[in-house]
Residue frames relative to the residue before (quaternion, step in Angstrom):
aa qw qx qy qz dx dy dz
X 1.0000 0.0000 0.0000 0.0000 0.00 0.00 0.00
X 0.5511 -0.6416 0.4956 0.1971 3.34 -1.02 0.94
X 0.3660 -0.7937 0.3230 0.3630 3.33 -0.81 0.70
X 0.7199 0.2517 -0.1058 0.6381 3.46 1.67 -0.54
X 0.1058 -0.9139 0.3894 -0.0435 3.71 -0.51 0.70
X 0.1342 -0.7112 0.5462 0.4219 3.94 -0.38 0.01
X 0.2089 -0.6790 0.7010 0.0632 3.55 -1.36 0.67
X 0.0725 -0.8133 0.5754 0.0473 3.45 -0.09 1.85
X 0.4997 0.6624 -0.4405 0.3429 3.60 0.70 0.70
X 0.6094 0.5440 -0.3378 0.4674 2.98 1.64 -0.07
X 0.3154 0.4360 -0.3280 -0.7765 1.34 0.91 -2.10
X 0.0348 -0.5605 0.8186 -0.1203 3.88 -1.35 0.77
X 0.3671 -0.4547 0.8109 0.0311 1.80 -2.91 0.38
X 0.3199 -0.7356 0.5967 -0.0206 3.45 -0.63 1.91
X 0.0615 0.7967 -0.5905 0.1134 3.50 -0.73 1.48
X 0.4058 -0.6281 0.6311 0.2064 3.81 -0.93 0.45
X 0.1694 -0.7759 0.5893 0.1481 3.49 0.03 0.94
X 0.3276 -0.6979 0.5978 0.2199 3.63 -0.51 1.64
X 0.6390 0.6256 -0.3390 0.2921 3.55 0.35 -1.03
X 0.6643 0.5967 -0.1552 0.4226 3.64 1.13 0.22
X 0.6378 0.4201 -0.1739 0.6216 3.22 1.27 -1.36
X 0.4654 -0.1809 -0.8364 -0.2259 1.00 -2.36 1.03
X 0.3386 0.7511 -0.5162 0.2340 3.69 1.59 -0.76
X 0.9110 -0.1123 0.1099 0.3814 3.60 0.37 -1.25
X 0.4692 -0.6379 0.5539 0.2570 3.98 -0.63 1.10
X 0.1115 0.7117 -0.6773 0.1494 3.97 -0.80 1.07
X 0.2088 0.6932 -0.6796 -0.1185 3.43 -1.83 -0.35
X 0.2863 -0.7767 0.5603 -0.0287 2.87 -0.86 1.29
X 0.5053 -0.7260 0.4449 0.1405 3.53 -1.25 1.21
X 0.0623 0.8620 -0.4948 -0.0909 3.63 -0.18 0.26
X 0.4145 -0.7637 0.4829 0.1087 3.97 -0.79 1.20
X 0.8434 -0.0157 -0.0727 0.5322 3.64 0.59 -0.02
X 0.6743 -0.5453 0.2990 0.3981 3.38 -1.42 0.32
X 0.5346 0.5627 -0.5123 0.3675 3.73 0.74 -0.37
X 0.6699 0.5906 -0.3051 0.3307 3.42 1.01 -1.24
X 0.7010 0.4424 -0.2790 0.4848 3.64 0.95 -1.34
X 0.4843 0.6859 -0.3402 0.4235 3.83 1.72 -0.48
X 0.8763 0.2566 -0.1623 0.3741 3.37 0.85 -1.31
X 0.3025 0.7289 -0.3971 0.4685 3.16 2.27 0.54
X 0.6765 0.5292 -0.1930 0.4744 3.12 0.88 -1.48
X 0.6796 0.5265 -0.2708 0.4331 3.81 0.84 -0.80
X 0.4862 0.7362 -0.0590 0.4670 3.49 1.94 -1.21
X 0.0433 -0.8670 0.4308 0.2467 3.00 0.91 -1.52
X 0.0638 0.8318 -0.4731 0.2832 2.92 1.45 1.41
X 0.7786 0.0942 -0.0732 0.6161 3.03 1.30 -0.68
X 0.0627 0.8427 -0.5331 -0.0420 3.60 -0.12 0.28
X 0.5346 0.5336 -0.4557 0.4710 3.86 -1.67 -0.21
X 0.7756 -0.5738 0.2258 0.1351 3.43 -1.31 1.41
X 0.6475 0.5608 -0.0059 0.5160 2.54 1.19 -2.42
X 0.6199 0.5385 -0.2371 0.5192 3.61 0.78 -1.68
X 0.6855 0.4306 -0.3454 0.4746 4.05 0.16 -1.08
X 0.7513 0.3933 -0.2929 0.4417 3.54 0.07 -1.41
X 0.6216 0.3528 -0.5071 0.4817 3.85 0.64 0.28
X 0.7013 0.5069 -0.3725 0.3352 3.40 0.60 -0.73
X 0.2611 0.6802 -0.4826 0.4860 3.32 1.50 -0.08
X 0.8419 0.3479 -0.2427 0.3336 2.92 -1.01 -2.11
X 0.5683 0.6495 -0.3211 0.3900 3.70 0.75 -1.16
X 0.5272 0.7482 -0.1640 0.3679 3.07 1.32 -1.28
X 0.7631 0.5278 0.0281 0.3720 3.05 0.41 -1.92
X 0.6744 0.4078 -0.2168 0.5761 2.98 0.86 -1.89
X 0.5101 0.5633 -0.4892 0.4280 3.93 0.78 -0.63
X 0.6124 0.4176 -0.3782 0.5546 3.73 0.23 -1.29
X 0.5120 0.6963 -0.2662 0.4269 3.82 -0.09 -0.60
X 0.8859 0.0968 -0.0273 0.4528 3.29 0.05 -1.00
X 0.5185 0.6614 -0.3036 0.4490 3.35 1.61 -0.48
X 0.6667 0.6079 -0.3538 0.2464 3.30 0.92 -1.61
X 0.2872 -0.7102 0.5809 0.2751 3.84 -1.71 0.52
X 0.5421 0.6675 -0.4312 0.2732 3.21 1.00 0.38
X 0.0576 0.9086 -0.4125 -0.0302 3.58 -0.39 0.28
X 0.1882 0.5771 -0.5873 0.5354 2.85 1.58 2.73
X 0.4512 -0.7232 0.4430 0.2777 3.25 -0.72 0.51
X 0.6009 0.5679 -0.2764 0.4899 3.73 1.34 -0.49
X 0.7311 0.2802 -0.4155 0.4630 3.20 1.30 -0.83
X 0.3775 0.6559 -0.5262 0.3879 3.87 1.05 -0.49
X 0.7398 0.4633 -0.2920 0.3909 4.00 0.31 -1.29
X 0.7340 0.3917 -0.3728 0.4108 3.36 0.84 -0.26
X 0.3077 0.7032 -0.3856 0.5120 3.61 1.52 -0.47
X 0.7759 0.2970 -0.2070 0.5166 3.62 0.26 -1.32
X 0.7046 0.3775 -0.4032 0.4456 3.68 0.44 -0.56
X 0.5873 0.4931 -0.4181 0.4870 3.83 1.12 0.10
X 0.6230 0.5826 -0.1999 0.4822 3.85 0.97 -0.28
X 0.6282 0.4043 -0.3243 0.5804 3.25 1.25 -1.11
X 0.6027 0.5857 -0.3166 0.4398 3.74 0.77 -0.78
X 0.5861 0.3831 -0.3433 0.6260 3.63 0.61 -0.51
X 0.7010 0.3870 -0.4361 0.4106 3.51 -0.22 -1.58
X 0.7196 0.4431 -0.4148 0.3372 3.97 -0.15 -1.46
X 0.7283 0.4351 -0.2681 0.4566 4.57 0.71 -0.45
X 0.3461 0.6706 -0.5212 0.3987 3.35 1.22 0.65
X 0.8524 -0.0061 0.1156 0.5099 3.56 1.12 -1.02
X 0.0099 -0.8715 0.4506 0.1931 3.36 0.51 0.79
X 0.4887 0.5349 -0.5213 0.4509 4.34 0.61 -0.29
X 0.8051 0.3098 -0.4059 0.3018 3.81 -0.44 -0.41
X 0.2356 -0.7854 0.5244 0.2294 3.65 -0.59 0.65
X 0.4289 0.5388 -0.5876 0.4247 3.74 0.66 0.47
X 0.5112 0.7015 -0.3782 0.3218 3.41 0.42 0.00
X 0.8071 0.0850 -0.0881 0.5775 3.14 0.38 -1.19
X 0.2155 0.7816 -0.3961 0.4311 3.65 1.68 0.45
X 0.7079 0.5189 -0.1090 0.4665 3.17 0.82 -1.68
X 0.7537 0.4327 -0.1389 0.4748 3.02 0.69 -1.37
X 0.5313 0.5478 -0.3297 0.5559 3.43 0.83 -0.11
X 0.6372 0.4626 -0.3344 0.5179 3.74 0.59 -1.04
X 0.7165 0.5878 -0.2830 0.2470 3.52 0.30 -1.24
X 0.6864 0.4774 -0.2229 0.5012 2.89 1.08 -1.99
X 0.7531 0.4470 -0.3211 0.3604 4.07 0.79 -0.89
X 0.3569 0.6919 -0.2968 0.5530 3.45 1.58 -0.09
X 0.8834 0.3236 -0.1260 0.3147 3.33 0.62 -1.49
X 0.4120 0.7613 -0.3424 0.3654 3.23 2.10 -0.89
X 0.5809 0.5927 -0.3126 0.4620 3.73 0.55 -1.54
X 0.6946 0.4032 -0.3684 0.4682 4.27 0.66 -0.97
X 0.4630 0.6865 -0.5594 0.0367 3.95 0.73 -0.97
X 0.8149 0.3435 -0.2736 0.3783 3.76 0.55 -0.91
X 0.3792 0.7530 -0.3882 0.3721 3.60 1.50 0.59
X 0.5437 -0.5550 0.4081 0.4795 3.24 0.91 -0.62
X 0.6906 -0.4447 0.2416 0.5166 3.54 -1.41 -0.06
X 0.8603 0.4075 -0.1702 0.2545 3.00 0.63 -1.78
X 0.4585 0.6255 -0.4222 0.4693 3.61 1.45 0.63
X 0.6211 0.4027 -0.4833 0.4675 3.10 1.34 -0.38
X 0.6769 0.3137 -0.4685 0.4733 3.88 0.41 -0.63
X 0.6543 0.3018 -0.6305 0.2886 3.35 -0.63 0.38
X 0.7046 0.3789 -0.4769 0.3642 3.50 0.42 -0.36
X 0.4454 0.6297 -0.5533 0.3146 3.82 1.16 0.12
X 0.7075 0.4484 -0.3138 0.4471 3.22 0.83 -1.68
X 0.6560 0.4305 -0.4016 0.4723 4.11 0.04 -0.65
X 0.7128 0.4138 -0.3593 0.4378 4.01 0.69 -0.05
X 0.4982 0.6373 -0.2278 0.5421 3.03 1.61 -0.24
X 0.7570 0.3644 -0.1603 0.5181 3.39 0.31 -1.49
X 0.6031 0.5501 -0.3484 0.4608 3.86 1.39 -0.54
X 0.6837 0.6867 -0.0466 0.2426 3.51 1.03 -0.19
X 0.4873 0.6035 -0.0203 0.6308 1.68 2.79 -1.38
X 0.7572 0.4431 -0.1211 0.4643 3.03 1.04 -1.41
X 0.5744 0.4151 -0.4019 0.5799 3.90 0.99 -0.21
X 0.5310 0.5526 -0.4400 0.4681 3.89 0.68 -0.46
X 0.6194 0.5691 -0.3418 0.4192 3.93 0.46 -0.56
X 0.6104 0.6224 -0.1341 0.4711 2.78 1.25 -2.17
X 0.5797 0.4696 -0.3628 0.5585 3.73 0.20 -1.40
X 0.8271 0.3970 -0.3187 0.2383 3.24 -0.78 -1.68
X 0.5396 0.5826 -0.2832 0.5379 3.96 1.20 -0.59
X 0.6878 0.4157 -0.3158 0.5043 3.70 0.45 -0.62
X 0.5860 0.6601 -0.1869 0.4311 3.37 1.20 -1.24
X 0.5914 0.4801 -0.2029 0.6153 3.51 1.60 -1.18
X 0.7714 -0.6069 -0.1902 0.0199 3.14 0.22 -0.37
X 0.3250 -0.4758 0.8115 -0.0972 2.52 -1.60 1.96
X 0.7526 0.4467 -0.3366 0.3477 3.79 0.17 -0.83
X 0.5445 0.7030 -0.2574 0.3783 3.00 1.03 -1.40
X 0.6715 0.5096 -0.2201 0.4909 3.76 1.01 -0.80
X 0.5692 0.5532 -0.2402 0.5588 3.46 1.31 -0.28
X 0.6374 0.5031 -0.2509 0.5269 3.52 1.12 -0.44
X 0.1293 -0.8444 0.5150 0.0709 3.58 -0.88 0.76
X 0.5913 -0.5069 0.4037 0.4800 3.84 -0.60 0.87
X 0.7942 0.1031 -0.2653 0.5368 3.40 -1.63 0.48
X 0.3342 0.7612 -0.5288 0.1708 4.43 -0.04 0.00
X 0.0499 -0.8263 0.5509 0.1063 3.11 -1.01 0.70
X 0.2401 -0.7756 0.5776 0.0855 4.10 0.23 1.48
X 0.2401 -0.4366 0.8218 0.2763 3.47 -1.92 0.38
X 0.0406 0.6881 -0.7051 -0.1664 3.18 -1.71 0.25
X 0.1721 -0.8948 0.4025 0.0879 3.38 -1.14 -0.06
X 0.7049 0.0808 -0.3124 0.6317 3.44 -0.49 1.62
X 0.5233 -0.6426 0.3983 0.3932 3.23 -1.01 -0.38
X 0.0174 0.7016 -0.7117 -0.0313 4.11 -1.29 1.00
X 0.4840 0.5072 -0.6643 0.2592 3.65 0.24 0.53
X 0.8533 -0.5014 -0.0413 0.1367 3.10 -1.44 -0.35
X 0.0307 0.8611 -0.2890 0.4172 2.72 2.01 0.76
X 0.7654 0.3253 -0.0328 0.5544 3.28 0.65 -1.84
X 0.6290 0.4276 -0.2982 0.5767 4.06 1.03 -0.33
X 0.6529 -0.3716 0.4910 0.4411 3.46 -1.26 -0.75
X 0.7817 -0.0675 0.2758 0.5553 2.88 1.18 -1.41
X 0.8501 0.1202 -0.1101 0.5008 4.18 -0.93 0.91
X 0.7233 -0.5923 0.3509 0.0530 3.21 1.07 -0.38
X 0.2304 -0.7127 0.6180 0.2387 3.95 -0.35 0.90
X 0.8616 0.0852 -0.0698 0.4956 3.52 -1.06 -1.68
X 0.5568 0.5841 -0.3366 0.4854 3.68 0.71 -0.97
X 0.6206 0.4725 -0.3072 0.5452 4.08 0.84 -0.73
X 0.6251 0.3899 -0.5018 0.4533 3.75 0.34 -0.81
X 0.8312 0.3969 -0.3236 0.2163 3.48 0.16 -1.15
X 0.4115 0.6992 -0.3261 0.4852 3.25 1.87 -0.29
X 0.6954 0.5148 -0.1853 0.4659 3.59 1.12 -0.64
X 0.6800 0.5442 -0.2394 0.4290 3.19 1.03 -0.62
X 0.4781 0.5689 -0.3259 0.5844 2.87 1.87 -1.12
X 0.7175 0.5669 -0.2309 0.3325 3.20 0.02 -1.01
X 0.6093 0.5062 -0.2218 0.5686 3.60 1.13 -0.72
X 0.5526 -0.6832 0.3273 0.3475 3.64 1.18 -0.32
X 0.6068 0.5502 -0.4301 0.3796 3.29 1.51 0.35
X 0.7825 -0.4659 0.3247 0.2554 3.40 -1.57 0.79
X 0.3006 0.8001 -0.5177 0.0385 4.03 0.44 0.11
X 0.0504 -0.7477 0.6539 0.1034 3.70 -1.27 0.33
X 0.0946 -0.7295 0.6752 0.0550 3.13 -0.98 1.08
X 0.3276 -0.6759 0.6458 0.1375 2.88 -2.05 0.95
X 0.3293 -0.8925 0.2993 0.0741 3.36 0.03 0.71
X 0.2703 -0.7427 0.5919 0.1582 3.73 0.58 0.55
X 0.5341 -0.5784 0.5930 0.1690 3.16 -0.82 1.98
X 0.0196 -0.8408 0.5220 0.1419 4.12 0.05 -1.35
X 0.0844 -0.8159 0.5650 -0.0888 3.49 0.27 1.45
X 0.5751 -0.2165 -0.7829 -0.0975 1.04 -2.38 0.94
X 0.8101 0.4173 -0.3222 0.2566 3.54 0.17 -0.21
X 0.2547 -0.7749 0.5330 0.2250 3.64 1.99 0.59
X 0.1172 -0.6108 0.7740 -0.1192 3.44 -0.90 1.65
X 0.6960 0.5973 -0.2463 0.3133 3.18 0.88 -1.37
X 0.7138 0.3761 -0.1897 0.5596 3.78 0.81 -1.38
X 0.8648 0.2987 -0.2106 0.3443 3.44 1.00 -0.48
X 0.5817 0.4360 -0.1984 0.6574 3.61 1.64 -0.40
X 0.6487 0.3027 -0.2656 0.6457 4.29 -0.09 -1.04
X 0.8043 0.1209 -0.4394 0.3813 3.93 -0.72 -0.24
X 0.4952 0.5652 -0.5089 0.4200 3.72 0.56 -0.06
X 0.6218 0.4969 -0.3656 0.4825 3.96 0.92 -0.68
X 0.6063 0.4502 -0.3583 0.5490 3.34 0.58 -1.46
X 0.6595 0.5353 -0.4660 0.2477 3.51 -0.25 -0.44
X 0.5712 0.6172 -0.1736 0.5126 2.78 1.17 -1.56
X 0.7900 0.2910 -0.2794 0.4617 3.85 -0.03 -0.92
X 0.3531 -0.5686 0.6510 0.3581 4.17 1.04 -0.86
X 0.4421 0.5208 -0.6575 0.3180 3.27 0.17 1.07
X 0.2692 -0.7004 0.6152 0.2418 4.23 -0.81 0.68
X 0.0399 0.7064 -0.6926 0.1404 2.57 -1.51 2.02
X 0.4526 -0.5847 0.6693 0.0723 3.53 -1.32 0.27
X 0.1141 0.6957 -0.6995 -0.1170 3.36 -0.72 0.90
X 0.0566 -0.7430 0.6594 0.0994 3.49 -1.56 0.69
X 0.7598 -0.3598 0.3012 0.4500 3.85 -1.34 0.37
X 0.3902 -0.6563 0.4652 0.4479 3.49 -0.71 0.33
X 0.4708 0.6192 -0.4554 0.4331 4.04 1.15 -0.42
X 0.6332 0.5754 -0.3063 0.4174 4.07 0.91 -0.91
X 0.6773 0.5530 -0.4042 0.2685 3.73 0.98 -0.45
X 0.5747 0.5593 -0.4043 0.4398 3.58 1.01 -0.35
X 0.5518 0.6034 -0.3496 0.4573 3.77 1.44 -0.45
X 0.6799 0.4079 -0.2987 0.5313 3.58 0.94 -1.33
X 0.7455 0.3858 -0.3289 0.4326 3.51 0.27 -1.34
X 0.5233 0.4371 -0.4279 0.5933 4.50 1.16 0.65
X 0.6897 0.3209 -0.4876 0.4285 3.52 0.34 0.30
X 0.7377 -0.5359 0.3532 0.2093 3.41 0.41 -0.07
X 0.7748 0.4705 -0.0919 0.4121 3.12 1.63 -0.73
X 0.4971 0.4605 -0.4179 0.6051 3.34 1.68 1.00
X 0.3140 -0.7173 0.6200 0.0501 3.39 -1.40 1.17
X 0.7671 0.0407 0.0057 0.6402 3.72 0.60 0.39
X 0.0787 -0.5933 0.7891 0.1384 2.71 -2.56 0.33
X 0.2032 -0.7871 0.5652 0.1402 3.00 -0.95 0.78
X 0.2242 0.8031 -0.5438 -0.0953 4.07 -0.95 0.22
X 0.5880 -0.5940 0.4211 0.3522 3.62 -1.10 -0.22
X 0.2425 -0.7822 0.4954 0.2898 3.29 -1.03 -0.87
X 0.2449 -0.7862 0.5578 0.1035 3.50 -0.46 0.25
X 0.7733 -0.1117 -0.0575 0.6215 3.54 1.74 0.42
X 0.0640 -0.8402 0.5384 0.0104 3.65 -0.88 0.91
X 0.2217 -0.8430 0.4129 0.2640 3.57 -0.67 0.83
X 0.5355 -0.6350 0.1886 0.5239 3.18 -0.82 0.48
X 0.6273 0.5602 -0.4878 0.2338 4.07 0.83 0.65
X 0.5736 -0.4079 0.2112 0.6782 3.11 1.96 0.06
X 0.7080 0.4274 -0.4626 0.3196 3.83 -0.06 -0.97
X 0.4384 -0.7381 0.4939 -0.1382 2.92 -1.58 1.56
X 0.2899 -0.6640 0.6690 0.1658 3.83 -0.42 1.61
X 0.0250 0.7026 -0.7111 0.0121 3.53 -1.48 0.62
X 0.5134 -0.4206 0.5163 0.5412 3.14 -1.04 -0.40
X 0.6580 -0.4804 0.4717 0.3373 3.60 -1.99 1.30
X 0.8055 0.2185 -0.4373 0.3350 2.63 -1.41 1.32
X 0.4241 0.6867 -0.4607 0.3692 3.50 0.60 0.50
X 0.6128 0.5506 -0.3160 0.4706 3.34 0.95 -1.23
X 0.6330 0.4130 -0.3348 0.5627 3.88 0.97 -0.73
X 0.5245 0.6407 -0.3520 0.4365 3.56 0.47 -0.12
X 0.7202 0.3348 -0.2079 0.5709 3.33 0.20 -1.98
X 0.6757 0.4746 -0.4426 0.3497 4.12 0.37 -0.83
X 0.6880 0.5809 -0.3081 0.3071 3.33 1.11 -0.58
X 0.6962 0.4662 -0.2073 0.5049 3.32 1.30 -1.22
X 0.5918 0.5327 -0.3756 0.4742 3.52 1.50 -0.22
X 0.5852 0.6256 -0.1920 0.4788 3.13 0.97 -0.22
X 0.6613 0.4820 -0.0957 0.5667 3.50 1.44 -1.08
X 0.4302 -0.6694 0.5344 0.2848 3.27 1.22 -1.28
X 0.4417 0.7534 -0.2378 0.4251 3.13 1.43 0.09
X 0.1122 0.9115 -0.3425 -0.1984 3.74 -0.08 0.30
X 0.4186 -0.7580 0.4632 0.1891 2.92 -1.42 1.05
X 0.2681 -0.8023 0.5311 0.0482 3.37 -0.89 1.09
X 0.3407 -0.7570 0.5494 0.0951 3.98 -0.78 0.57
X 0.0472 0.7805 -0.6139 -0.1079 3.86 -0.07 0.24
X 0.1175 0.7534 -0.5952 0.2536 3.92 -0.29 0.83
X 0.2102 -0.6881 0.6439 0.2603 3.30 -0.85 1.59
X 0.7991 -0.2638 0.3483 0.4130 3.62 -1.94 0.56
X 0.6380 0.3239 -0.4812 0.5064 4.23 0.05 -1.16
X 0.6391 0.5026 -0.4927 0.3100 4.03 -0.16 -0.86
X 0.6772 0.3897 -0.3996 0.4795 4.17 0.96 0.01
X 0.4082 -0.6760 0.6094 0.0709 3.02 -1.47 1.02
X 0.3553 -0.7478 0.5454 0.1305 3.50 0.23 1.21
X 0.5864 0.7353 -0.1067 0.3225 3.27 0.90 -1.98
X 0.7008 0.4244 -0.0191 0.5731 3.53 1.04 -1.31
X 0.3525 -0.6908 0.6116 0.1566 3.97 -1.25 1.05
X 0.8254 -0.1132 0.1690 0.5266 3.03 0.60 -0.68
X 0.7900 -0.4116 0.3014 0.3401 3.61 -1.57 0.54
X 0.3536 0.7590 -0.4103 0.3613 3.57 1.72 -1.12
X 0.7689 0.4981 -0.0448 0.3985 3.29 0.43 -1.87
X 0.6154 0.5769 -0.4403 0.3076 3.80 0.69 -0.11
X 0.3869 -0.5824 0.5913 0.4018 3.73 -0.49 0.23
X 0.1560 -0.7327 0.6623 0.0139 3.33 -1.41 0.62
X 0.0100 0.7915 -0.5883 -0.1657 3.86 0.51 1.25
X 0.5404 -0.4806 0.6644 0.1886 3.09 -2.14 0.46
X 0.1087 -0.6244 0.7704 0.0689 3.67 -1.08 0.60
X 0.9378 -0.1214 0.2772 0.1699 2.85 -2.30 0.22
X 0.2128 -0.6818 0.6277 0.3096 3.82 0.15 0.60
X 0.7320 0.5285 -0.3275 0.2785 3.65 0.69 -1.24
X 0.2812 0.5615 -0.5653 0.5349 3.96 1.28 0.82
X 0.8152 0.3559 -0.2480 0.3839 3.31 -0.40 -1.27
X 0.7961 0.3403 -0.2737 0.4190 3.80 0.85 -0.67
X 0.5602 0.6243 -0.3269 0.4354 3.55 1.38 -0.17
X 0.2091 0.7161 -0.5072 0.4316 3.79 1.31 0.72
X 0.0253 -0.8609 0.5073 -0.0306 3.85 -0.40 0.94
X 0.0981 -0.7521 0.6494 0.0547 3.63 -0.59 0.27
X 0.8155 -0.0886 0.1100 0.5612 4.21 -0.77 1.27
X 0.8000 -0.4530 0.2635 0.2921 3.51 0.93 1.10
X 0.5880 0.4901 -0.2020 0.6110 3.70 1.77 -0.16
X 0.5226 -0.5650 0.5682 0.2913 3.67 -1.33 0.37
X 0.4561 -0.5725 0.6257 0.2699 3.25 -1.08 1.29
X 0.8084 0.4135 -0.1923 0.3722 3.93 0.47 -1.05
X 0.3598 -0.6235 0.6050 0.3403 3.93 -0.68 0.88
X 0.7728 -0.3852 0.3799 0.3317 2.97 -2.17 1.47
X 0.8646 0.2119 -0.1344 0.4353 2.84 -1.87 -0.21
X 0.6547 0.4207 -0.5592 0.2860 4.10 0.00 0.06
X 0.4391 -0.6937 0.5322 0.2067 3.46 -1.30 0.99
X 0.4611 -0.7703 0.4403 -0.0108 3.27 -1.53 0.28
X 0.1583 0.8004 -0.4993 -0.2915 3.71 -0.02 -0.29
X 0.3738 -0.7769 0.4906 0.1265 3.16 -0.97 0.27
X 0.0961 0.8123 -0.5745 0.0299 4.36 0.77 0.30
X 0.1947 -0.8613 0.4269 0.1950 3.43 -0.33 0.94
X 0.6478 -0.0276 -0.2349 0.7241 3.60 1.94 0.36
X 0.4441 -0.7094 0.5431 0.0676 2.64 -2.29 0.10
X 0.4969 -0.6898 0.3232 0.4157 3.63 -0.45 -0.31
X 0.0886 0.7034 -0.6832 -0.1749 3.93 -0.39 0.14
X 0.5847 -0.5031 0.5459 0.3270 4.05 -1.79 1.35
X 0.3951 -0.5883 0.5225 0.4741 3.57 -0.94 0.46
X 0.2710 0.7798 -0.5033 0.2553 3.92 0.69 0.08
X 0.7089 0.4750 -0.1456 0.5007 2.91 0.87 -1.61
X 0.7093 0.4705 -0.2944 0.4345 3.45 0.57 -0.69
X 0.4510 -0.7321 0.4869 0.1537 3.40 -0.97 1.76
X 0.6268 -0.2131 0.1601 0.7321 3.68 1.18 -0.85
X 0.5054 -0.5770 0.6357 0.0865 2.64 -2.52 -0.36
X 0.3080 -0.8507 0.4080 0.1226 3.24 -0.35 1.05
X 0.2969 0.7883 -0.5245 0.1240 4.07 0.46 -0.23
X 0.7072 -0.5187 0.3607 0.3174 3.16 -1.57 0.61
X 0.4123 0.6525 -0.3517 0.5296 3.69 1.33 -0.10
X 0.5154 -0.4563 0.4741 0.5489 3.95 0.45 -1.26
X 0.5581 -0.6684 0.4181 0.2587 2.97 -1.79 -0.61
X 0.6306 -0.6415 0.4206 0.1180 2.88 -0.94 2.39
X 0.1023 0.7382 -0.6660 -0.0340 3.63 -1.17 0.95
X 0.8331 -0.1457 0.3464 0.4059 3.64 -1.19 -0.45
X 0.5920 -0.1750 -0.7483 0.2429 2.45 -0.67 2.11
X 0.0890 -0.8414 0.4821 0.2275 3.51 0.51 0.62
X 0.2842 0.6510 -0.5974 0.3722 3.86 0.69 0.84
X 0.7295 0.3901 -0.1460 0.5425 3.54 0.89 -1.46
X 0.6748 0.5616 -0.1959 0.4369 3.44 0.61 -1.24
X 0.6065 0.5761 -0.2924 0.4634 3.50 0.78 -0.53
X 0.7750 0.4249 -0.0387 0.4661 3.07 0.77 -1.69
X 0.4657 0.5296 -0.3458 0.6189 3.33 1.37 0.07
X 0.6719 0.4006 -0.3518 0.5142 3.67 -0.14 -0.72
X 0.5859 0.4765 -0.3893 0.5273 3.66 0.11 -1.05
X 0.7770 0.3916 -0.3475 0.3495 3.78 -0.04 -1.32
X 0.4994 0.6805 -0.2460 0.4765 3.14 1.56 -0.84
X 0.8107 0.3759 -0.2598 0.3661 3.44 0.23 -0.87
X 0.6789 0.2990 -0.3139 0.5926 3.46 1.17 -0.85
X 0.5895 -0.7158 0.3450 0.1454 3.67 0.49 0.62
X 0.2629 0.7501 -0.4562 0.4002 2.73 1.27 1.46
């Protein structure tokens, strides 16, 4: 099952509500774009790949919903949606990625009429979904070669397929390897405050029989100092064009560790997740969530934290592309200089 979907019986938007598992397997239907907006904000759905469809879904939702049947006023409907949908999450750039694709896709229909524009929303939409799968498979493997029989990877948060449409970014390479018949163990970085990791990446592994270990995210600089981890793997949720990489918080303590260890750390990011657009990490937004994640940690039904103390809460961070050993994308794998290299792949992908 897909993690996000169009449901033309509704017409809807079919979501795996992340916010549940592992306790309990759900999807939930959603009727307009504010709704799949404040899903996305929620983290009903979460993970680059996973947002920038829920975008487009989005859209095409506004789209088909609408009672208007002017075409000026239908375009502004959508330019009021895309505006909601794109501030649900400002750090991932598949987001307004998506939304960008759609709306230029759709321009070319304005003097067609309404309902040419929603169908070509929903088929640009549903095309997006389906190359996302695609991507993430090539991505596997290219990575997959990077993996060695008997290996043991940290990984961190969650990129399988939860976080994709489908299979998966970094969480896919290793899913592939498995799959190929080598031996892989992942340790699995719980990831606070909202443990994607203990609750979203070992629920996958579970799912595939791959043997993993979850341990504190503070515990990886221990494992990856003994010697007895061969990689880290992570995603991204935004690349500049010099390489350094927004992730979800705690990576940046990661990549310093395994650099540090000798260890390398590997990125799997299809080509839309870079930001050509951007010099450097300097430049990513970094959104702030809820202090109450970080303080809502209980112990026997009580706060772990004393009243009144405050919190911050950054929901990624930056790792230098230094730190980063390569890049995975559906293109191959990206080494050093990844100023040039980057920007290649991208041209590469949209076939330029």
């Amino acid at each position: 099952m897909r993690t996000v979907s169009w449901d033309p019986s509704g017409p809807a938007v079919r979501m795996i509500d992340q916010r549940l598992l592992p306790a309990e397997f759900k999807t939930i239907f959603l009727k307009t774009p504010f709704e799949v907006a404040q899903a996305i904000q929620d983290m009903v759905v979460r993970g680059a790949p996973a947002i920038g469809a829920s975008a487009a879904f989005g859209l095409a939702l506004a789209a088909v919903r609408t009672r208007t049947l002017d075409v000026e006023s239908l375009w502004q409907e959508l330019e009021t949606a895309a505006s909601t949908l794109r501030a649900a999450r400002p750090t991932a750039v598949n987001l307004n990625w998506a939304l960008d694709r759609l709306l230029r896709a759709t321009h070319s229909f304005k003097g067609k009429g309404v309902e040419a524009i929603q169908e070509c929303l929903v088929a640009e939409a549903q095309r997006l979904a389906d190359e996302d799968v695609q991507i993430n498979r090539r991505m596997a493997e290219h990575g997959a070669a990077l993996i060695e029989d008997g290996a043991t990877v940290i990984h961190h948060c969650n990129t399988g397929a939860l976080a994709t449409v489908d299979f998966g970014t970094a969480l896919g390479v290793i899913r592939m390897a498995h799959e190929q018949g080598k031996r892989v163990h992942v340790l699995v970085d719980e990831t606070r405050p909202r443990l994607q990791g203990a609750r979203l990446t070992a629920w996958e592994l579970d799912q595939y029989g791959i043997p993993h270990e979850i341990i504190c995210d503070g515990a990886a600089g221990h494992f990856l100092r003994s010697g007895n981890v061969d990689a880290a793997f992570v995603g991204a949720d935004r690349v500049a064009a010099n390489g350094d990489v927004a992730n979800k918080i705690g990576t940046y303590m990661l990549a310093l560790a395994a650099n540090d260890n000798e260890v390398p750390l590997y990125s799997v990011v299809p080509t839309s997740t870079i930001d050509l657009e951007l010099t450097s990490g300097d430049q990513i937004p970094i959104e702030e969530r809820d202090p109450g994640e970080v303080l809502g940690l209980e112990r026997e039904g009580q706060p772990i934290a004393p009243q009144g103390s405050k919190a911050r809460n950054p929901a990624f961070d930056i790792t230098p592309h230094r730190l980063v050993t390569a890049f995975v994308t559906e293109t191959g794998v990206l080494r050093p200089p990844y100023k040039a290299n980057l920007k290649r792949a991208v041209q590469e992908a949209q076939g330029k």
